[in-house]
LOVOTOR-321332 format. One record per residue: residue in one letter; residue number from 1; x, y, z of N, C-alpha, C in turn. Coordinates in steps of 0.2 Angstrom, whole numbers, plus 2048, in hexadecimal, padded with zeros to 3 digits. Example, Ala and Ser with C-alpha at 12.3 -4.5 7.8 and 13.67 -1.06 7.14 Angstrom:
BEGIN
<r 'A',1,<842,7E4,827>,<83E,7EA,827>,<842,7F0,827>>
<r 'S',2,<840,7F5,823>,<844,7FB,824>,<840,800,827>>
This chain:
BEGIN
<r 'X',1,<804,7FA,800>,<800,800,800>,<804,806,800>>
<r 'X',2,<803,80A,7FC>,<806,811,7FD>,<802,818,801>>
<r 'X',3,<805,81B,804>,<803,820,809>,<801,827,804>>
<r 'X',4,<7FD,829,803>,<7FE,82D,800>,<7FF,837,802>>
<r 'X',5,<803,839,7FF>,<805,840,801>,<802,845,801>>
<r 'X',6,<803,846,809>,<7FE,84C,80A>,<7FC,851,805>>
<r 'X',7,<7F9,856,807>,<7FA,85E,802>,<7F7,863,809>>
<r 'X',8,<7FC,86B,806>,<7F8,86E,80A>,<7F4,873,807>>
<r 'X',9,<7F1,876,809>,<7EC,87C,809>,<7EC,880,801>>
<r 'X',10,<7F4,881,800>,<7F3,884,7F9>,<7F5,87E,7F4>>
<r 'X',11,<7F4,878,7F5>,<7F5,873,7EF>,<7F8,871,7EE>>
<r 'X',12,<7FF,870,7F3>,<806,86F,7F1>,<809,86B,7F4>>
<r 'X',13,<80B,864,7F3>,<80C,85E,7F6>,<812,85F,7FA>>
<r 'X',14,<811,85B,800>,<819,85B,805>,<81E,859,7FF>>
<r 'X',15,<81C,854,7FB>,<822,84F,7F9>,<827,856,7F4>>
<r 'X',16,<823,85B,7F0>,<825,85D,7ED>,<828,864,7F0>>
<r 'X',17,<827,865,7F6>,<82B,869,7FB>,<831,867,7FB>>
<r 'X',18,<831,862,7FC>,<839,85C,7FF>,<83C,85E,7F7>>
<r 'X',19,<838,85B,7F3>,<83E,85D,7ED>,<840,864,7EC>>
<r 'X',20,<83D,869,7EC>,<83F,86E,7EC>,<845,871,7F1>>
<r 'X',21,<844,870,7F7>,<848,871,7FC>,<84D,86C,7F8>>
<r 'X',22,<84F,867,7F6>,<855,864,7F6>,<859,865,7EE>>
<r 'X',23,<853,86A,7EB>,<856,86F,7E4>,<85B,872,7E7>>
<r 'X',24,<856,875,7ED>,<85B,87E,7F0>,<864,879,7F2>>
<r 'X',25,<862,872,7F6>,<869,871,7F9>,<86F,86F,7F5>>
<r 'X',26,<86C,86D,7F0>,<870,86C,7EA>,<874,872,7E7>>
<r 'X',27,<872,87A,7E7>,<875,87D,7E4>,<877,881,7EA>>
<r 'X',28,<879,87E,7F0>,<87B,881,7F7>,<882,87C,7F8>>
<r 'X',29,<889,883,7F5>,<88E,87F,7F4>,<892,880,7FD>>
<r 'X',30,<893,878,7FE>,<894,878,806>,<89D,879,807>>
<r 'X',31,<8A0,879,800>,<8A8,87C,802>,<8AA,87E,808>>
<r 'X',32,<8A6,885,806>,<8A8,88B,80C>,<8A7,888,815>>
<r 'X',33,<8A2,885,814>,<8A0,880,81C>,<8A4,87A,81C>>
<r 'X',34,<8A6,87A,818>,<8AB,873,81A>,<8B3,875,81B>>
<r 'X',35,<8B4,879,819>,<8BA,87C,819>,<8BC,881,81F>>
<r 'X',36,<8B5,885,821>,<8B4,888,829>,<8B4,882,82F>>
<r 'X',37,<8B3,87D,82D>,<8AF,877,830>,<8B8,872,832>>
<r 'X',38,<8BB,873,82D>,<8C2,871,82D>,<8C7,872,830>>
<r 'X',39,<8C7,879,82F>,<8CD,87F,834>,<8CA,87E,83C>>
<r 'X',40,<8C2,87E,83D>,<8C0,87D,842>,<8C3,879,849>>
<r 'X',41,<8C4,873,843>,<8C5,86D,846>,<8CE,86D,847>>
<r 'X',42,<8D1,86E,842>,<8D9,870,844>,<8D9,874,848>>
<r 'X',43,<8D6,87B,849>,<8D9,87E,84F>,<8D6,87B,855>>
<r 'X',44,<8D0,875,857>,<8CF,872,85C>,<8D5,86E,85D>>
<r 'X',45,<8D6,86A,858>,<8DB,866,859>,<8E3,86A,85A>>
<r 'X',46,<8E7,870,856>,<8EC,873,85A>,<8E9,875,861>>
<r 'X',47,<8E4,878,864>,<8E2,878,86C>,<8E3,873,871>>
<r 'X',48,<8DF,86B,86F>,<8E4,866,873>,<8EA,863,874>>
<r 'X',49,<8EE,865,86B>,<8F4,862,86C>,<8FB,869,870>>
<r 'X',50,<8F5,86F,86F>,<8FA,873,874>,<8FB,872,87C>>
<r 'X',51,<8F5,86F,87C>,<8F4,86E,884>,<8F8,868,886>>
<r 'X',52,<8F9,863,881>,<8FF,85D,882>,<903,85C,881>>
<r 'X',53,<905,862,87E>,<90D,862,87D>,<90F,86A,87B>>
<r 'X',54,<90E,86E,881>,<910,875,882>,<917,879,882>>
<r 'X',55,<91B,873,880>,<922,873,880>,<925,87A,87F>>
<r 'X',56,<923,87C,875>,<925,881,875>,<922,887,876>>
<r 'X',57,<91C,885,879>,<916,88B,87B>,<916,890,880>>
<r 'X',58,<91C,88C,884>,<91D,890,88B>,<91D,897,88C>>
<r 'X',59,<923,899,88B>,<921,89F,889>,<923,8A3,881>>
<r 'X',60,<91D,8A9,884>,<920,8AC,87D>,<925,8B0,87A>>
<r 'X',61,<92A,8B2,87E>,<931,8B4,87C>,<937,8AD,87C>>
<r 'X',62,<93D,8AF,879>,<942,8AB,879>,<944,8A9,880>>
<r 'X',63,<944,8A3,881>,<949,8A3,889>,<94E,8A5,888>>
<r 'X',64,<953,8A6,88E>,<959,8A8,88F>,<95D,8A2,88F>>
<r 'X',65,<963,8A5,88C>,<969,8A1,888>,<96D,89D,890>>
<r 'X',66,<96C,899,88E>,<971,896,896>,<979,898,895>>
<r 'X',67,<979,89B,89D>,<981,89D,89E>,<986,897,89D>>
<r 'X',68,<983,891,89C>,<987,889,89D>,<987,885,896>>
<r 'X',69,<98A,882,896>,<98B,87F,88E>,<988,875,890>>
<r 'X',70,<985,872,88C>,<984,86A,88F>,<989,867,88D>>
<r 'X',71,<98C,862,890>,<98F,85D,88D>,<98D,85A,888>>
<r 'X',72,<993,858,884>,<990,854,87F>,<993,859,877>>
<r 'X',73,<995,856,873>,<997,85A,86B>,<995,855,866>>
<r 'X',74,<994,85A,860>,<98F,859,85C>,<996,85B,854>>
<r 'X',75,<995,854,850>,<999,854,84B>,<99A,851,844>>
<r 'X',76,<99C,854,83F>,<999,851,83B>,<99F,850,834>>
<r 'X',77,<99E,84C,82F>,<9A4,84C,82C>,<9A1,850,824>>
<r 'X',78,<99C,854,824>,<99C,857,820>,<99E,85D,81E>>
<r 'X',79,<9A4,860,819>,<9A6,866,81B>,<9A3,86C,819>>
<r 'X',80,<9A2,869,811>,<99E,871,80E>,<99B,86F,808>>
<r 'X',81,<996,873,806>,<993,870,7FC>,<992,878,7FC>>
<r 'X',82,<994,874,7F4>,<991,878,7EF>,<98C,87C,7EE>>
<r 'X',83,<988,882,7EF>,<981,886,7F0>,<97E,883,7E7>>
<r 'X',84,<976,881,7E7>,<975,87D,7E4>,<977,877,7E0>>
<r 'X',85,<97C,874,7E6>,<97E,86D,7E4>,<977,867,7E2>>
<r 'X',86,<972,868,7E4>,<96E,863,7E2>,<96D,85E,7EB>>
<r 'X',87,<96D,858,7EC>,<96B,856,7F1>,<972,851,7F4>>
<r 'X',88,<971,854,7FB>,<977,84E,801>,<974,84C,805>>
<r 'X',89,<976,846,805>,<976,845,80F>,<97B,847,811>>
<r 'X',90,<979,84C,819>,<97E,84B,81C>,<97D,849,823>>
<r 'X',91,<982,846,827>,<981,843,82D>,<983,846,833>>
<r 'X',92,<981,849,837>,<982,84A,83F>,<983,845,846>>
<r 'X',93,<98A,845,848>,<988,840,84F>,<98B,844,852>>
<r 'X',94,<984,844,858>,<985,844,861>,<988,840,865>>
<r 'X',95,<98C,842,86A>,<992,83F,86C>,<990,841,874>>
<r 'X',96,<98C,83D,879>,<98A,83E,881>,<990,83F,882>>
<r 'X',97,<991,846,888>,<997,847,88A>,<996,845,893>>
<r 'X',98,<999,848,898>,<99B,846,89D>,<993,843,8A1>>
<r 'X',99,<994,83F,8A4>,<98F,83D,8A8>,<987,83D,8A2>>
<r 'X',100,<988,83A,89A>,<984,839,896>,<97C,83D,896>>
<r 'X',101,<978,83A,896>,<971,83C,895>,<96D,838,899>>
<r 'X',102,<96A,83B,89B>,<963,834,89F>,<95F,833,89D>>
<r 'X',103,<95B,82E,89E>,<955,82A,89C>,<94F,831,89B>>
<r 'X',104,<94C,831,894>,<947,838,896>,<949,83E,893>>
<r 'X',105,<953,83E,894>,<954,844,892>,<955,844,888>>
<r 'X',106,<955,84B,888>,<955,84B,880>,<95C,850,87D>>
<r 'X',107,<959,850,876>,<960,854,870>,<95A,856,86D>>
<r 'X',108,<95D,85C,86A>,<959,861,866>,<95F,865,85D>>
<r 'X',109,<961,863,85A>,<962,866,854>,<95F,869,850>>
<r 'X',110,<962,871,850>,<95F,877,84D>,<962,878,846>>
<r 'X',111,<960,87D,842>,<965,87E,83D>,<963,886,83D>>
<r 'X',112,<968,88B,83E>,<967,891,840>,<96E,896,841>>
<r 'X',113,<96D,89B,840>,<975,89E,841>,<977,89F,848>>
<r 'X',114,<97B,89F,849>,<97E,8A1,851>,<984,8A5,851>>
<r 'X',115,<983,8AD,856>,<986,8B1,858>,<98D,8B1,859>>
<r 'X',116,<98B,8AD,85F>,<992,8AE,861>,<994,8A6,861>>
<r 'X',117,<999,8A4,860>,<99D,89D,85F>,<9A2,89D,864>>
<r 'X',118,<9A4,8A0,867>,<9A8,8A1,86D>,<9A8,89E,874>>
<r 'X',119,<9AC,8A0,877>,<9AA,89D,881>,<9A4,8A0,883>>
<r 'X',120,<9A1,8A6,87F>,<99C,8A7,881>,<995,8A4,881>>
<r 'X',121,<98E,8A5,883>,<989,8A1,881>,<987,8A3,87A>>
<r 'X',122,<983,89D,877>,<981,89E,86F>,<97C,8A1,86F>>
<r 'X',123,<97B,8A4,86A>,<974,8A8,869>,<973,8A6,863>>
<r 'X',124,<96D,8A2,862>,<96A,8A0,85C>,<967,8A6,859>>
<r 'X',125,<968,8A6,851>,<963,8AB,84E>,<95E,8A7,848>>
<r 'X',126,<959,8A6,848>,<955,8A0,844>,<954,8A2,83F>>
<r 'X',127,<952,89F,839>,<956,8A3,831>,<950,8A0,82D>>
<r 'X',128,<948,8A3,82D>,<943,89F,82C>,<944,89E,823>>
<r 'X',129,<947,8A1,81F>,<947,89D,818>,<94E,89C,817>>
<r 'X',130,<951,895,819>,<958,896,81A>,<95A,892,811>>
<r 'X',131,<955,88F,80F>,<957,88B,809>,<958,886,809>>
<r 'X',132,<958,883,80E>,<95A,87B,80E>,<951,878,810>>
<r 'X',133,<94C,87A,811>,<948,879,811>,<944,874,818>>
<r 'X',134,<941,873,819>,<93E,870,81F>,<940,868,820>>
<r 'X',135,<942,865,826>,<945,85D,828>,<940,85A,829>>
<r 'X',136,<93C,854,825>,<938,84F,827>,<93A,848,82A>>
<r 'X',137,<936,847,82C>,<935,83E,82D>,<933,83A,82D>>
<r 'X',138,<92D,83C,828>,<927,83A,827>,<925,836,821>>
<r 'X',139,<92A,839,81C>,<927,837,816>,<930,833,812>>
<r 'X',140,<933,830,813>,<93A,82C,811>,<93A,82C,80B>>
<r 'X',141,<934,82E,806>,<938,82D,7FD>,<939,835,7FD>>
<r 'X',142,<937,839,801>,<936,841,7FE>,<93D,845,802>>
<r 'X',143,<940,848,7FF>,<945,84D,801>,<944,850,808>>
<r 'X',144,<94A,851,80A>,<94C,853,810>,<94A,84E,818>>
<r 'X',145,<94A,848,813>,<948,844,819>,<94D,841,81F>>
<r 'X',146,<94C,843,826>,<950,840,829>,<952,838,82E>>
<r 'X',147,<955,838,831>,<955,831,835>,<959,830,83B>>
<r 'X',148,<958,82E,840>,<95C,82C,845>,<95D,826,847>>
<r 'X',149,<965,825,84A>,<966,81F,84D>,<96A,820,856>>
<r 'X',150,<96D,81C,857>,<96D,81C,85E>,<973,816,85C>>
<r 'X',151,<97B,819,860>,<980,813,85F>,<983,814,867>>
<r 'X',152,<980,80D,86C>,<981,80D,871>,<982,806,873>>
<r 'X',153,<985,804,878>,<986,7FD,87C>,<97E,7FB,880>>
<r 'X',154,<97C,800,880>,<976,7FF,888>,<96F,7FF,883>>
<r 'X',155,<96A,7FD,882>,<964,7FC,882>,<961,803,883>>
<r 'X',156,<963,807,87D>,<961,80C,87F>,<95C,80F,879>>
<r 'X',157,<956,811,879>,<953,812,872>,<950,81B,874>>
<r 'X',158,<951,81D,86B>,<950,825,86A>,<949,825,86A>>
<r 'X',159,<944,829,86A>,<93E,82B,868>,<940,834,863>>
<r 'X',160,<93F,830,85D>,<93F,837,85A>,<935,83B,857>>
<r 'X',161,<938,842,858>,<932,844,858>,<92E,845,850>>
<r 'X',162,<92B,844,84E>,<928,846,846>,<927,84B,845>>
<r 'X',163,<929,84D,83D>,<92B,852,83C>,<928,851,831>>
<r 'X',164,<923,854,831>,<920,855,82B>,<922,859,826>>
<r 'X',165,<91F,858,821>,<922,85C,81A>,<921,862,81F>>
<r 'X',166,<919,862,81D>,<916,86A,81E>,<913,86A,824>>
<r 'X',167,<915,872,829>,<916,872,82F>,<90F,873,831>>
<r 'X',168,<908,86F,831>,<902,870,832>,<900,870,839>>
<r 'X',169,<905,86B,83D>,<904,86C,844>,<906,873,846>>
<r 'X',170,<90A,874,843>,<90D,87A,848>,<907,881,845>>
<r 'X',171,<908,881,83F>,<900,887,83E>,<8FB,886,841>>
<r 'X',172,<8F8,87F,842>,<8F2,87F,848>,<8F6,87F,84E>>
<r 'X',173,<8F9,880,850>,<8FD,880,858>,<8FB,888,85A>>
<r 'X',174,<8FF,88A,854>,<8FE,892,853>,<8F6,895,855>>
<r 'X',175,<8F3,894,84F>,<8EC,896,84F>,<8E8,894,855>>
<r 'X',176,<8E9,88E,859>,<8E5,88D,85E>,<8E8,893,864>>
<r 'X',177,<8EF,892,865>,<8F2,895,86B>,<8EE,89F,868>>
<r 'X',178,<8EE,89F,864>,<8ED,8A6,861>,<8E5,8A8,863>>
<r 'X',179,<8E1,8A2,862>,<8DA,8A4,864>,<8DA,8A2,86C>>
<r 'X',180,<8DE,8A0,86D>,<8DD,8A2,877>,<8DE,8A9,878>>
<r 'X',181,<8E2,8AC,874>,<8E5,8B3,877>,<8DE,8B7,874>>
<r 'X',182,<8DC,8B5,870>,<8D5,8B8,86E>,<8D0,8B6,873>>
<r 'X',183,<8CF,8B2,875>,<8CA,8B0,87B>,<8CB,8B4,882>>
<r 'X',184,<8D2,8B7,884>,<8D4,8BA,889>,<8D8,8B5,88C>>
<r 'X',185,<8D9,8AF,88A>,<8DF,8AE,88F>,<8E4,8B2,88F>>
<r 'X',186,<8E8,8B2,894>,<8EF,8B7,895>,<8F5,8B1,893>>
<r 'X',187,<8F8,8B4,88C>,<8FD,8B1,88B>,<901,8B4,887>>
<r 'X',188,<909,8B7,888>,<90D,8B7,884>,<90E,8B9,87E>>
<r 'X',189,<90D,8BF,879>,<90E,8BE,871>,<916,8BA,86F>>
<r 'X',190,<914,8B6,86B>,<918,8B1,869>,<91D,8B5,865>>
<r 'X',191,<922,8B0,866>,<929,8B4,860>,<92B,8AE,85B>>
<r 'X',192,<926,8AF,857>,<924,8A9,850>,<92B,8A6,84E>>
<r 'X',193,<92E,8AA,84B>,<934,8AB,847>,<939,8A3,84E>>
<r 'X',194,<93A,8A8,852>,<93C,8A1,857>,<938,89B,85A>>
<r 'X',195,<931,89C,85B>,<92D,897,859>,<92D,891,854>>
<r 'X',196,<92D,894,84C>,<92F,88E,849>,<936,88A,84A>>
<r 'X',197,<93B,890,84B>,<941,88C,84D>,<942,886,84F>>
<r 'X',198,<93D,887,858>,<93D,881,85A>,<939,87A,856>>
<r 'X',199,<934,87E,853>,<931,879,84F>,<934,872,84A>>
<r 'X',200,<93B,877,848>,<93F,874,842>,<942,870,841>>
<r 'X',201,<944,871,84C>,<94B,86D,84F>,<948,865,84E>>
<r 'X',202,<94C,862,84C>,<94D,858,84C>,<94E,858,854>>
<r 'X',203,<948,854,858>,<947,853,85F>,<948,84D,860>>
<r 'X',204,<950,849,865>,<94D,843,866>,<94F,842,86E>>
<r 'X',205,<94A,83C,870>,<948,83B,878>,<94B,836,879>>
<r 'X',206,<94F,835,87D>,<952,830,87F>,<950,829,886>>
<r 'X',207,<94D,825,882>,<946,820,887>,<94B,819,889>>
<r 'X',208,<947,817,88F>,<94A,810,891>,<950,810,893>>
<r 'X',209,<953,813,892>,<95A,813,896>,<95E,819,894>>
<r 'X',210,<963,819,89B>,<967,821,897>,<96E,821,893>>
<r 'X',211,<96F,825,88F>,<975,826,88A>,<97B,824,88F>>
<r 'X',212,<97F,824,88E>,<985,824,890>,<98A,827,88E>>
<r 'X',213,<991,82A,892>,<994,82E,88E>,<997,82B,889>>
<r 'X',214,<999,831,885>,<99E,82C,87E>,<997,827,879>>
<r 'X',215,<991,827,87D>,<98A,823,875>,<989,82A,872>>
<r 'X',216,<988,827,86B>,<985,82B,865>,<97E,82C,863>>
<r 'X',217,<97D,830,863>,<976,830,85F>,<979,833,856>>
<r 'X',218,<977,832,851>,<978,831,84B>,<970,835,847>>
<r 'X',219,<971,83C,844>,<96C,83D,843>,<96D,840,83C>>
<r 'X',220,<96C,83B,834>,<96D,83D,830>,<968,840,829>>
<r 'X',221,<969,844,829>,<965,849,822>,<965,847,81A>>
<r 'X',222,<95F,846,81A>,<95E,844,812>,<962,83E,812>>
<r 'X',223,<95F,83A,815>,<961,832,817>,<960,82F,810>>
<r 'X',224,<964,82D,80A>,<963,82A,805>,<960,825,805>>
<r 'X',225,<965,820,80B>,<963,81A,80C>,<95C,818,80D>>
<r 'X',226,<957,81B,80F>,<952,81E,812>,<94D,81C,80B>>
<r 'X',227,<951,81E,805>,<94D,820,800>,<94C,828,7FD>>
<r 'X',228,<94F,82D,803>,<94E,835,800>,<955,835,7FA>>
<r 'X',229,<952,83C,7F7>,<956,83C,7F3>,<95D,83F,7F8>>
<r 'X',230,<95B,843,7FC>,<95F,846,801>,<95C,84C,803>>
<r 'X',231,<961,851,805>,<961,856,807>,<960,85B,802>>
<r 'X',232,<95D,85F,800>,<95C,865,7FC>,<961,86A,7FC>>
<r 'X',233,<966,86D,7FB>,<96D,871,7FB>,<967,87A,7F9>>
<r 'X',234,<967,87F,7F9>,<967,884,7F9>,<96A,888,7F2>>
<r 'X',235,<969,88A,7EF>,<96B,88E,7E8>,<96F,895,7EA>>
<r 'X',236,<96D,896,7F2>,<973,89C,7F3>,<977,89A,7F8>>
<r 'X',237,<97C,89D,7F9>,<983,899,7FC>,<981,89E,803>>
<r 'X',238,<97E,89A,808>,<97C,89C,810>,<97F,896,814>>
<r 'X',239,<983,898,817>,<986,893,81F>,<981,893,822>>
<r 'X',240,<981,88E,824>,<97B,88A,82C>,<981,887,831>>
<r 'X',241,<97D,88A,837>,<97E,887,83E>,<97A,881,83F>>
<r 'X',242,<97F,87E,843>,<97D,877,846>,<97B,879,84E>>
<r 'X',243,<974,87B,850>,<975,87B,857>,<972,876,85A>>
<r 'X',244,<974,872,85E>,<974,86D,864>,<970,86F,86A>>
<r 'X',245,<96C,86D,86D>,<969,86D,876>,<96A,865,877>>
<r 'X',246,<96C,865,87D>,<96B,85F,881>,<967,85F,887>>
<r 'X',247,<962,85D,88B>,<95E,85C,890>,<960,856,893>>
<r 'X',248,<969,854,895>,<96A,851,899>,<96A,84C,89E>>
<r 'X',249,<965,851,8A4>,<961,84F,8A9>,<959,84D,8A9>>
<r 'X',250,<958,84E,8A3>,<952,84D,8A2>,<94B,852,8A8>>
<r 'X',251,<94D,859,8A8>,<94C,85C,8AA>,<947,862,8A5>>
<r 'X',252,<946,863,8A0>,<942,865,89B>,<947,86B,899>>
<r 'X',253,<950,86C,89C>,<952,872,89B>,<959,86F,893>>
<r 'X',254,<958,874,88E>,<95B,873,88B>,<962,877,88A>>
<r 'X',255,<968,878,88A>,<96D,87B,88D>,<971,877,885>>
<r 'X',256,<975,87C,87F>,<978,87C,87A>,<97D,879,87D>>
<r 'X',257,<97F,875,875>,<985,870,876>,<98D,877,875>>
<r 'X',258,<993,878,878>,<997,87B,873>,<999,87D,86F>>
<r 'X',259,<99B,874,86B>,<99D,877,865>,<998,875,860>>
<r 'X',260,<996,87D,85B>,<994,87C,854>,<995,87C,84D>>
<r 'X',261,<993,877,84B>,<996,875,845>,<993,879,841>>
<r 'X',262,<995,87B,83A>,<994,87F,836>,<993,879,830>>
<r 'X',263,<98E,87C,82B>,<98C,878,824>,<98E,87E,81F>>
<r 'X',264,<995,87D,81B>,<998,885,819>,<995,883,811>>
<r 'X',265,<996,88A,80E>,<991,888,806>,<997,88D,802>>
<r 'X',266,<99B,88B,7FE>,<99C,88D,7F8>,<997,890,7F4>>
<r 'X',267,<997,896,7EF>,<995,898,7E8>,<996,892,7E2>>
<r 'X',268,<991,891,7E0>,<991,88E,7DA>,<997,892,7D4>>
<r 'X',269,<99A,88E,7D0>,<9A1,893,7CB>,<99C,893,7C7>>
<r 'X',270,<99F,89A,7C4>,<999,89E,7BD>,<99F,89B,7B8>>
<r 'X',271,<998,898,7B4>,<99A,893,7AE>,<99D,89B,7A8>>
<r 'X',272,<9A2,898,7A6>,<9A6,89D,7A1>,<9A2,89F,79C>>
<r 'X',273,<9A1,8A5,799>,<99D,8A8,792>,<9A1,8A6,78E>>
<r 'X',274,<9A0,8A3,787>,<9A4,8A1,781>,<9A3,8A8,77E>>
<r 'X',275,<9AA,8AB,77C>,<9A9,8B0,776>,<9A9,8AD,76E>>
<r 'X',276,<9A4,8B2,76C>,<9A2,8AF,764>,<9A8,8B6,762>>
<r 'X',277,<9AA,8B4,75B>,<9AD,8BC,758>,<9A8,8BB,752>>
């Protein structure tokens, strides 16, 4: 049996309402709501993962430069390339110095310029289009991918942090901490430029057992082996600093290693002009 469809007063069936209303949804483009509906949801999402991992939220200026330098040197056997050489690996090992690292504690690898290189403390200057491009983890057939290893007697394993092409945590990290200060929390104006910095740094944590002095952590760039092509070299010839933090004690406090290694770049040679007569 079929029920059949109401009508009302002016002679115009429910059913044929429904169709009409579902004319209008059809030409009702939902982009704009699904795309408000998106961002929505990332800056909810940067909001909880601010709250779990506040690390470099704290505050909103630069900390202050420790008057102590950590144990430990950081070295590498690459000396210098060519400005638009095309792609390298290159390798970095950490070297635990007196009384090692503990279980918990961490390394931090920046790439950034540094002030002073002396007995004094270093001051890092962060260099946000430096050329060499952003370090991943994530993806080992796609350039600039990195990797870690751990060469130790002890039963010791790294936890390294992940690190994406494209830096979308940290934009929603951003925009949520950004609409707190819109809400009235009292927080901070950020110093962005040293924010990504820290963003950039290759994080690794040191679990289950502690380093020992003289163990290496091995942290190598544009891993071929991996499958990347390497490391992406820069078209202009700009020196990079290698800056190092050690966290030790496993104390949340990071204190720079001394010595900084330098990644030095030659000019490309200007290809000769043939004279014609």
């Amino acid at each position: 049996m079929f029920k059949a469809t109401g009508f009302n007063r002016s002679g115009i069936s429910r059913g044929s309402r429904l169709i009409k209303l579902a004319d209008m949804l059809k030409g009702f483009s939902f982009a704009p709501a699904a795309a408000v509906g998106a961002f929505a949801s990332g800056v909810l999402y940067g909001w909880f993962d601010y709250m779990a991992h506040p690390e470099c939220f704290r505050a909103g200026r630069r900390p202050p430069v420790p008057d102590r330098f950590a144990p430990g040197s950081v070295t590498t056997a690459f000396s210098g390339v060519v400005a638009g050489s095309g792609y390298h690996q290159i390798a970095f090992r950490f070297k635990a110095g007196k009384g090692g690292v503990s279980e918990d504690g961490g390394l931090k690898l920046g790439f950034c310029r540094v002030n002073d290189k002396g007995d004094g403390p270093h001051v890092p200057e962060p260099v946000m289009f430096s050329g060499w491009g952003v370090v991943q983890n994530t993806r080992p057939r796609f350039p600039n991918f990195f990797s870690c290893s751990v060469e130790s007697d002890s039963p010791v394993r790294i936890e390294v942090e992940k690190k994406s092409m494209l830096p979308i945590r940290f934009f929603f990290r951003c925009c949520a901490r950004e609409l707190m200060r819109y809400c009235g929390v009292t927080l901070e104006p950020m110093d962005y430029p040293f924010l990504y910095f820290e963003y950039s740094k290759v994080k690794v944590r040191i679990r289950e057992c502690r380093l020992n002095e003289g163990d290496e952590v091995v942290i190598t760039l544009g891993d071929m082996e991996s499958g990347s092509p390497g490391w992406k070299v820069p078209a202009a010839p700009l020196d990079m600093d290698v800056y190092a933090e050690v966290d030790e004690r496993a104390l949340g406090i990071y204190r720079p290693i001394e010595n900084v290694p330098t990644i030095s770049m030659t000019p490309r040679a200007k290809r000769k002009q043939r004279k014609y007569h």
